[in-house]
PyMOL Python script that loads the backbone (N, CA, C, O; Angstrom):
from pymol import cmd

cmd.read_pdbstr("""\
ATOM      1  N   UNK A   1       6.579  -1.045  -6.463  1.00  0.00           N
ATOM      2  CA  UNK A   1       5.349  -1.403  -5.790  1.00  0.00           C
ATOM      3  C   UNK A   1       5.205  -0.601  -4.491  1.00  0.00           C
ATOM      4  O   UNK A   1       4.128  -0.006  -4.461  1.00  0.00           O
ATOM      5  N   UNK A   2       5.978  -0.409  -3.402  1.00  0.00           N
ATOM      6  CA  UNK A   2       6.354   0.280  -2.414  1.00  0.00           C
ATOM      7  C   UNK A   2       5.713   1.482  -2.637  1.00  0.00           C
ATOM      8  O   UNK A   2       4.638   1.897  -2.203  1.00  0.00           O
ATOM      9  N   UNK A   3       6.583   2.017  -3.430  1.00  0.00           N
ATOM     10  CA  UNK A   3       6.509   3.328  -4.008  1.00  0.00           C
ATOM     11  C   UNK A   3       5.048   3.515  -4.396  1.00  0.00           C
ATOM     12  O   UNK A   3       4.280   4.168  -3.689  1.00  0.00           O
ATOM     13  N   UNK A   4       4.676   2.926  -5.542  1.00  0.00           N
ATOM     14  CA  UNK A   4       2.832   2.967  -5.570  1.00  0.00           C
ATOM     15  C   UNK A   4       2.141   3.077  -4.016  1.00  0.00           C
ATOM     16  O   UNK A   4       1.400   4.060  -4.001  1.00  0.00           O
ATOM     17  N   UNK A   5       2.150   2.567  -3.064  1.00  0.00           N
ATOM     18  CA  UNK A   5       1.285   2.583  -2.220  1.00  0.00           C
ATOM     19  C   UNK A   5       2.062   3.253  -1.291  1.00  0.00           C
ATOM     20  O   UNK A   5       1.881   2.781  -0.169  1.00  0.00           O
ATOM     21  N   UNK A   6       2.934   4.258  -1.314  1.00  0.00           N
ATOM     22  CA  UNK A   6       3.188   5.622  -0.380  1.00  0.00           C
ATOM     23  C   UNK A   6       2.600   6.412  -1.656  1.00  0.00           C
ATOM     24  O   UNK A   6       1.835   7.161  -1.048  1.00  0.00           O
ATOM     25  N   UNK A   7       2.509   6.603  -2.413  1.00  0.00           N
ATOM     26  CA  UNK A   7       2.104   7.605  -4.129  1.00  0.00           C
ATOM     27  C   UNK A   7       0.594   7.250  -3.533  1.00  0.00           C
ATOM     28  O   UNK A   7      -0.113   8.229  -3.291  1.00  0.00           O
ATOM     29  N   UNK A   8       0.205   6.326  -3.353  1.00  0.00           N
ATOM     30  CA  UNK A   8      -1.657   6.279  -3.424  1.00  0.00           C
ATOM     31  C   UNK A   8      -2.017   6.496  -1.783  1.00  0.00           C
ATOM     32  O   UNK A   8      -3.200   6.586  -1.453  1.00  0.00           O
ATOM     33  N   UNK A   9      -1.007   6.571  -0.833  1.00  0.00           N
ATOM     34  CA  UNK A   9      -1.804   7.401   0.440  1.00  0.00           C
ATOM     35  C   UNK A   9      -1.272   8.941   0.682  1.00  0.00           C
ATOM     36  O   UNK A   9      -1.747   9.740   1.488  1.00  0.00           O
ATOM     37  N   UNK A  10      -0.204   9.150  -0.188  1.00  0.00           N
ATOM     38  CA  UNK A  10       0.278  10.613  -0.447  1.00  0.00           C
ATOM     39  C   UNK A  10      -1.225  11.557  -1.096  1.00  0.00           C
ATOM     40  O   UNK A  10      -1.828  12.519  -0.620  1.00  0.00           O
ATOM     41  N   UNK A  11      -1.423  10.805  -2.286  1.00  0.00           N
ATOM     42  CA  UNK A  11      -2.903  11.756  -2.835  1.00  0.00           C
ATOM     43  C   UNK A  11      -4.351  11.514  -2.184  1.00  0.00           C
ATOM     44  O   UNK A  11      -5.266  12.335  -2.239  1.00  0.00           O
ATOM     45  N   UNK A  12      -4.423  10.169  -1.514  1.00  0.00           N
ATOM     46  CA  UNK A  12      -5.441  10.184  -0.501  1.00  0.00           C
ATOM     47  C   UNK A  12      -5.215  11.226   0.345  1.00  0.00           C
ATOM     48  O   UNK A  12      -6.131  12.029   0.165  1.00  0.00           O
ATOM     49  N   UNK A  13      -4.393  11.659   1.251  1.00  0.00           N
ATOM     50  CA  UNK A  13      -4.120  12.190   1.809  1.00  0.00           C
ATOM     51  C   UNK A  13      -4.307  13.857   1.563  1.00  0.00           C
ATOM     52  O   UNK A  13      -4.771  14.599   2.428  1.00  0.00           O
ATOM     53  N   UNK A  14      -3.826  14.345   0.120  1.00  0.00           N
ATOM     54  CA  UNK A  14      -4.062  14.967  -0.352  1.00  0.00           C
ATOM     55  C   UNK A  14      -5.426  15.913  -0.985  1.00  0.00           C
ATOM     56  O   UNK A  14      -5.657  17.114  -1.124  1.00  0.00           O
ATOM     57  N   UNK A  15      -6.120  14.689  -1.256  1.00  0.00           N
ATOM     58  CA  UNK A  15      -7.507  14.882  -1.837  1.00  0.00           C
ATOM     59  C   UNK A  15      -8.427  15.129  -0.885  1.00  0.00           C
ATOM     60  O   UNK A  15      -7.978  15.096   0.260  1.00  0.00           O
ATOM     61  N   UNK A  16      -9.597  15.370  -1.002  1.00  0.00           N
ATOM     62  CA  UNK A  16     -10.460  16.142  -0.428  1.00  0.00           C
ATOM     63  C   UNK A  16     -10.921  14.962   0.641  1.00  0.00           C
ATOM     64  O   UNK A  16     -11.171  13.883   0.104  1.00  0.00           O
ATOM     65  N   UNK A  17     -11.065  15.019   2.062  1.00  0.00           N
ATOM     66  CA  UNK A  17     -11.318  14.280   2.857  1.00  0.00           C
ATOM     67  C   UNK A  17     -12.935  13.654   2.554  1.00  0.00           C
ATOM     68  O   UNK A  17     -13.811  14.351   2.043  1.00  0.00           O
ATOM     69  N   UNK A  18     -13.107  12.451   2.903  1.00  0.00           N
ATOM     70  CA  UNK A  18     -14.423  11.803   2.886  1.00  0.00           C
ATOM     71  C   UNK A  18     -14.785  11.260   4.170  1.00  0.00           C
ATOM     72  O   UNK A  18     -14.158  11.400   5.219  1.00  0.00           O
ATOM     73  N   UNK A  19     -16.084  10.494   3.948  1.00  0.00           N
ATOM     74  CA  UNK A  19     -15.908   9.474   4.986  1.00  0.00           C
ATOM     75  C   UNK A  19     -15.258   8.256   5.054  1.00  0.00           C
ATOM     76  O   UNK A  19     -15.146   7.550   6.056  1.00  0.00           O
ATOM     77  N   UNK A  20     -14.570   7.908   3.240  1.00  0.00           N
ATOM     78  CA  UNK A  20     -13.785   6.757   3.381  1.00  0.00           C
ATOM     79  C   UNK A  20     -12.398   6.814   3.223  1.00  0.00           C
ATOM     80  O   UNK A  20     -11.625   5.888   2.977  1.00  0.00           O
ATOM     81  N   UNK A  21     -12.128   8.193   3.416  1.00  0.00           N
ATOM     82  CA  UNK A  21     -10.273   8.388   3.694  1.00  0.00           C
ATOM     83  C   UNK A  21      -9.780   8.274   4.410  1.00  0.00           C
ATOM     84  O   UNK A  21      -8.578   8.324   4.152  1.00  0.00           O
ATOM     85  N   UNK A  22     -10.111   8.040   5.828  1.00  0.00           N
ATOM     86  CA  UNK A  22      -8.838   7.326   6.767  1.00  0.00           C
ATOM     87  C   UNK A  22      -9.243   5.948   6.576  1.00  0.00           C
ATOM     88  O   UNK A  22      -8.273   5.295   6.960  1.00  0.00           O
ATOM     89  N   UNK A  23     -10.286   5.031   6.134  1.00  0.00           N
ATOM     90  CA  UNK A  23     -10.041   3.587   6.174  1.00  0.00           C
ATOM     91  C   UNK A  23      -9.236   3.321   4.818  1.00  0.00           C
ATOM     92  O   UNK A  23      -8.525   2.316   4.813  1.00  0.00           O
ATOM     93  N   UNK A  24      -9.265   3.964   3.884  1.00  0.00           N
ATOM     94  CA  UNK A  24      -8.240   3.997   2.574  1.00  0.00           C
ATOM     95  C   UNK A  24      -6.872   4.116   3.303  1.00  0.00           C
ATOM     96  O   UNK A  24      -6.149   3.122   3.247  1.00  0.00           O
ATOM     97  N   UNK A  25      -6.657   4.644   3.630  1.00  0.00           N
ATOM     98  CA  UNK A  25      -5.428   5.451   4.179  1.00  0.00           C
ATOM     99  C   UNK A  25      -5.044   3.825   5.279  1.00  0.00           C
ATOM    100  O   UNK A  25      -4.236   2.919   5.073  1.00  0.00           O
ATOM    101  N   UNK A  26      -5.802   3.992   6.153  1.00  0.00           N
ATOM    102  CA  UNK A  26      -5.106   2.383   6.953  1.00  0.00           C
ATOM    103  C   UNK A  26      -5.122   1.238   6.161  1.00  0.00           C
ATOM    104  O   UNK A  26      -4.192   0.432   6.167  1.00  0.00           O
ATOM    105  N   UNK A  27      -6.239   1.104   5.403  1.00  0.00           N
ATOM    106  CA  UNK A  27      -6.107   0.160   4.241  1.00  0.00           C
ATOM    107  C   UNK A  27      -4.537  -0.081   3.774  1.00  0.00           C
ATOM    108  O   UNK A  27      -3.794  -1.057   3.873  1.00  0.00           O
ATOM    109  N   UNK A  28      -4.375   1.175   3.252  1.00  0.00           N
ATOM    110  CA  UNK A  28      -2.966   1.536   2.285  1.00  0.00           C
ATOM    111  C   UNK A  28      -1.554   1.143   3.250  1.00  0.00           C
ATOM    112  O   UNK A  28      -0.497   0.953   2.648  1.00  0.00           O
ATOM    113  N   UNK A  29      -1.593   1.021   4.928  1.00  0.00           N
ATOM    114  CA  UNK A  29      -0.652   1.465   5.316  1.00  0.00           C
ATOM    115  C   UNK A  29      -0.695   0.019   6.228  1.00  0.00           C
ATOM    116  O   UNK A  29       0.272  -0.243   6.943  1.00  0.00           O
ATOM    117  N   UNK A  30      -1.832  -0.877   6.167  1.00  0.00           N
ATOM    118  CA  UNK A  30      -1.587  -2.331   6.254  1.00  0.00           C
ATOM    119  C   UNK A  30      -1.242  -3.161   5.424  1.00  0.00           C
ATOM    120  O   UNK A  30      -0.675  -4.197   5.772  1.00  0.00           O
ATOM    121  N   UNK A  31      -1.482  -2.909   4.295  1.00  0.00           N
ATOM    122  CA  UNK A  31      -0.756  -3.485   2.957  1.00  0.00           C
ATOM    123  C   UNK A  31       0.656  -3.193   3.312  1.00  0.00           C
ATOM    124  O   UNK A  31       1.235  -4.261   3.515  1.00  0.00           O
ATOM    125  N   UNK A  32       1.530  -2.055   3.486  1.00  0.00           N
ATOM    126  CA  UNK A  32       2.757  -1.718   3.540  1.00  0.00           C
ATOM    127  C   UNK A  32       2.744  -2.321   4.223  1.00  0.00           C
ATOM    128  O   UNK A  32       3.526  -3.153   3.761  1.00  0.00           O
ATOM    129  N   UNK A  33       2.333  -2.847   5.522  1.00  0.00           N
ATOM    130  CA  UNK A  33       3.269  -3.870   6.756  1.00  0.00           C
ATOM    131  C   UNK A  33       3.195  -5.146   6.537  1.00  0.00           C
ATOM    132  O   UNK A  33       4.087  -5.898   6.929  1.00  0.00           O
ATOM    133  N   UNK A  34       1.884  -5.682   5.733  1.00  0.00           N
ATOM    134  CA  UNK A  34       2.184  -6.679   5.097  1.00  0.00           C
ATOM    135  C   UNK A  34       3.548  -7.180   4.379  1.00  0.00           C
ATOM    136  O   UNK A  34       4.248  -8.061   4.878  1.00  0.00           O
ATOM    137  N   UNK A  35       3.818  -6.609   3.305  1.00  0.00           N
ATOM    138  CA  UNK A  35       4.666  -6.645   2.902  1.00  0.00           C
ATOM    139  C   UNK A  35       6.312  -6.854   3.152  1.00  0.00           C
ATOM    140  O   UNK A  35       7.225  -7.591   2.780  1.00  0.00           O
ATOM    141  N   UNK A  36       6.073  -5.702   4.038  1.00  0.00           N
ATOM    142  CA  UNK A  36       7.343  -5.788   5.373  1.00  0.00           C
ATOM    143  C   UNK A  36       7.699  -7.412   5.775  1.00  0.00           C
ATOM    144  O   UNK A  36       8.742  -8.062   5.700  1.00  0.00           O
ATOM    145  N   UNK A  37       6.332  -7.745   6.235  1.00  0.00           N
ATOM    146  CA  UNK A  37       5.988  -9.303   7.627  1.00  0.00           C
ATOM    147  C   UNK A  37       6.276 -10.255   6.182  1.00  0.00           C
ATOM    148  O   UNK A  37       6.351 -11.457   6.440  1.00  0.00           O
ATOM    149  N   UNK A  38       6.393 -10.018   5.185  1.00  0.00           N
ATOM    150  CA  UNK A  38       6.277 -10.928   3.776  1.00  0.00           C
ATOM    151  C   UNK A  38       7.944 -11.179   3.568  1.00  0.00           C
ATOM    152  O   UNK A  38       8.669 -12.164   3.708  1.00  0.00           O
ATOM    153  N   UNK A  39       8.173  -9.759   3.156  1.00  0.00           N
ATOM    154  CA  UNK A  39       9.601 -10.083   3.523  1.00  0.00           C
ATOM    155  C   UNK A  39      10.742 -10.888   4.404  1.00  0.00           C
ATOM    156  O   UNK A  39      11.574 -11.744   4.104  1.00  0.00           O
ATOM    157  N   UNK A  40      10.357 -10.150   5.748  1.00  0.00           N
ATOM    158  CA  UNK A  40      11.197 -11.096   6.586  1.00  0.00           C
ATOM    159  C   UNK A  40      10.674 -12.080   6.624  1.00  0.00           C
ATOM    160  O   UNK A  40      11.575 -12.882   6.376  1.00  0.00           O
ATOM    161  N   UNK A  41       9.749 -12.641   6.778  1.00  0.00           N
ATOM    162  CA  UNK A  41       9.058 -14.037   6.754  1.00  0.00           C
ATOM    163  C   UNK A  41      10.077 -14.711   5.930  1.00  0.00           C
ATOM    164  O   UNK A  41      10.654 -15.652   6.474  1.00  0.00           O
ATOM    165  N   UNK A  42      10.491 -14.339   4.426  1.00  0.00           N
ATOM    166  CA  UNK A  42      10.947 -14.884   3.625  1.00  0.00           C
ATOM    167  C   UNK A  42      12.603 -15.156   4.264  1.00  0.00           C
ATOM    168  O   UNK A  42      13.148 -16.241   4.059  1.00  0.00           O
ATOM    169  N   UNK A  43      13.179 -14.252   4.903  1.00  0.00           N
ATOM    170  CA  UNK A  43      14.705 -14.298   4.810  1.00  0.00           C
ATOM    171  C   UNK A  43      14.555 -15.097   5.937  1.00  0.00           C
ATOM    172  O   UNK A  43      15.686 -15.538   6.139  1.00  0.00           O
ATOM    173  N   UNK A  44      13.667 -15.618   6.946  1.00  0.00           N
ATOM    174  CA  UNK A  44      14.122 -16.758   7.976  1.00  0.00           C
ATOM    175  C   UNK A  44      13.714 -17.746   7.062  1.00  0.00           C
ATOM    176  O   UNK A  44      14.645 -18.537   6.913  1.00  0.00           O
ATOM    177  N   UNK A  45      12.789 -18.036   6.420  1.00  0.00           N
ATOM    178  CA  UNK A  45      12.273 -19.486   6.150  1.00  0.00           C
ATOM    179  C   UNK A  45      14.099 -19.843   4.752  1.00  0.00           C
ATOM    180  O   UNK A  45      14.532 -20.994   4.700  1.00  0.00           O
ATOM    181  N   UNK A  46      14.753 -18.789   3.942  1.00  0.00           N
ATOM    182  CA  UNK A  46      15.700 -18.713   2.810  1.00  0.00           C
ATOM    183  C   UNK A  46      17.167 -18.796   3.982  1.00  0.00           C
ATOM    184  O   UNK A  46      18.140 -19.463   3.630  1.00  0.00           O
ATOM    185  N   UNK A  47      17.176 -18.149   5.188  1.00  0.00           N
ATOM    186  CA  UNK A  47      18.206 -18.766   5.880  1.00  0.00           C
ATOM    187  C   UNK A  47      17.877 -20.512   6.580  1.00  0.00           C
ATOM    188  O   UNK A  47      18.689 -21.433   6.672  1.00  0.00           O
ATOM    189  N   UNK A  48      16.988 -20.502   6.827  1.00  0.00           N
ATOM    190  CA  UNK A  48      16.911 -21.670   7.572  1.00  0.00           C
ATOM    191  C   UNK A  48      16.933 -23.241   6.917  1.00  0.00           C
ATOM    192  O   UNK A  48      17.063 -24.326   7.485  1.00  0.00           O
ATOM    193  N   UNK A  49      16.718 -22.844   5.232  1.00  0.00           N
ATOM    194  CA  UNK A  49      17.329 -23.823   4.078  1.00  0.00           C
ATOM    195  C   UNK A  49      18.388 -23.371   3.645  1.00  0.00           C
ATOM    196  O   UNK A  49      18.593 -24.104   2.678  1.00  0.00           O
ATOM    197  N   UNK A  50      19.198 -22.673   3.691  1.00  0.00           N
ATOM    198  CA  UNK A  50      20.539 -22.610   3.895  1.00  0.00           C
ATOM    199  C   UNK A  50      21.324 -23.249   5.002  1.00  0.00           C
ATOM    200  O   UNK A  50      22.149 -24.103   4.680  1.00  0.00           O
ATOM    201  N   UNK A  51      21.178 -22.956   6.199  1.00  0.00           N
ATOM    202  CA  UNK A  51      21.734 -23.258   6.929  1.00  0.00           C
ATOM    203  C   UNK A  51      21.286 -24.553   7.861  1.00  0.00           C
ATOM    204  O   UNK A  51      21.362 -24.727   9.077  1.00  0.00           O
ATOM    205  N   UNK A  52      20.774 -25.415   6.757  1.00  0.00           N
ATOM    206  CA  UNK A  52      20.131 -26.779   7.447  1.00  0.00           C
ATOM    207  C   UNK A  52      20.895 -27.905   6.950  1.00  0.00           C
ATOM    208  O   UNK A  52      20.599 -28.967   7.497  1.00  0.00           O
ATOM    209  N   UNK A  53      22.046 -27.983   5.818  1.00  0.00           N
ATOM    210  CA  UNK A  53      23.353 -28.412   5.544  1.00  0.00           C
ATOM    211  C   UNK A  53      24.557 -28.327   6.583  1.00  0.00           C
ATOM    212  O   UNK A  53      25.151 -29.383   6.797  1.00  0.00           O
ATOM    213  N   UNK A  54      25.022 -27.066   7.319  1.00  0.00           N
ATOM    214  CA  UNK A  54      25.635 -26.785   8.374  1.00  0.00           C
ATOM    215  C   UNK A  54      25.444 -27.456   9.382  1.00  0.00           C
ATOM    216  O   UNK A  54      26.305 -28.055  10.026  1.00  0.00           O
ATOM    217  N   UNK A  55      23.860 -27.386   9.674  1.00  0.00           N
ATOM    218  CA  UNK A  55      22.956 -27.933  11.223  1.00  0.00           C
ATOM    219  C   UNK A  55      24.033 -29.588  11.299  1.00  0.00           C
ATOM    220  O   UNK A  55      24.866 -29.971  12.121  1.00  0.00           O
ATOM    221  N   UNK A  56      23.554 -30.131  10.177  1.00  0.00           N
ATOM    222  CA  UNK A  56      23.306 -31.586   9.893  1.00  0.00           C
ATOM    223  C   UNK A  56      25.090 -32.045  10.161  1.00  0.00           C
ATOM    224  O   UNK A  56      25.535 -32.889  10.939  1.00  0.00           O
ATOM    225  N   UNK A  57      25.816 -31.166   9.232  1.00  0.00           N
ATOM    226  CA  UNK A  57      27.337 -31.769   9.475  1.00  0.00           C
ATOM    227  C   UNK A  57      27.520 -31.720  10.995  1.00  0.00           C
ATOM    228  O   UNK A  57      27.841 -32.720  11.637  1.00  0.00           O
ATOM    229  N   UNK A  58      27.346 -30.757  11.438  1.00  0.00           N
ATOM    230  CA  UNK A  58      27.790 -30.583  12.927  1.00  0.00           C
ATOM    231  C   UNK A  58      26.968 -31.618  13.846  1.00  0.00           C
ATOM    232  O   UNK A  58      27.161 -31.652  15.061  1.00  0.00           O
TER     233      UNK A  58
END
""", "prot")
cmd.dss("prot")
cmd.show_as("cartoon", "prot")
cmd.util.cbc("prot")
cmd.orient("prot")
């Protein structure tokens, strides 16, 4: 998936400029940070039910 959306602002990039290729292009490259903020989002909320057994003994 990653890979698709560096591949689809690589040939935006590539292709003949318009008037809607840099909002494609930021389009493309807010999705990627999405993703990013999706991720970690996930590994605090997947540590913090992990480690809410620990909290509790102590």
């Amino acid at each position: 998936m990653i890979e698709g959306i560096f591949n689809s602002i690589e040939r935006e990039y590539q292709s003949a400029i318009d008037g809607f290729s840099r909002d494609v292009m930021i389009t493309q490259i807010e999705l990627l940070l999405r993703y990013g903020s999706r991720f970690y989002a996930r590994q605090f909320t997947t540590r913090k039910v992990a480690n809410d057994e620990l909290l509790i003994r102590m």
